[in-house]
N, C-alpha and C positions, 0 to 999 in steps of 0.2 A: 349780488352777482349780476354782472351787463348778460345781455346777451352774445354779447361777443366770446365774453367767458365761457355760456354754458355750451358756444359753439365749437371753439376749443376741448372743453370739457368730453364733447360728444365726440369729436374727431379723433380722440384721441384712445378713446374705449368704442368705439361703434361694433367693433363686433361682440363685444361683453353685452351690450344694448339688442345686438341683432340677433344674440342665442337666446338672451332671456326674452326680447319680443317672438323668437322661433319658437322655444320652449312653452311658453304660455297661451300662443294662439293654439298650437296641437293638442295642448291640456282642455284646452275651452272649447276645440270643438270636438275631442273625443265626447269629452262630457255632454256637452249638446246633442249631438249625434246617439248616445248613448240612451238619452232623456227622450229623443226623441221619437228614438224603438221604443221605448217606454216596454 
């Protein structure tokens, strides 16, 4: 796969990419956050 492709690739799902990068930073710093009250 070029780069070009997975530019394509990305353009074309960005917000599939932008929920699961939304979804997982909220999960990581609840959890951090969480760890960190300990």
């Amino acid at each position: 796969m070029s780069m070009q492709d997975a530019v394509v690739a990305i353009s074309k799902s960005w917000r599939l990419f932008y929920l699961l990068a939304l979804s997982a930073g909220v999960v990581i710093y609840a959890y951090w956050a969480s760890n960190r009250a300990g």
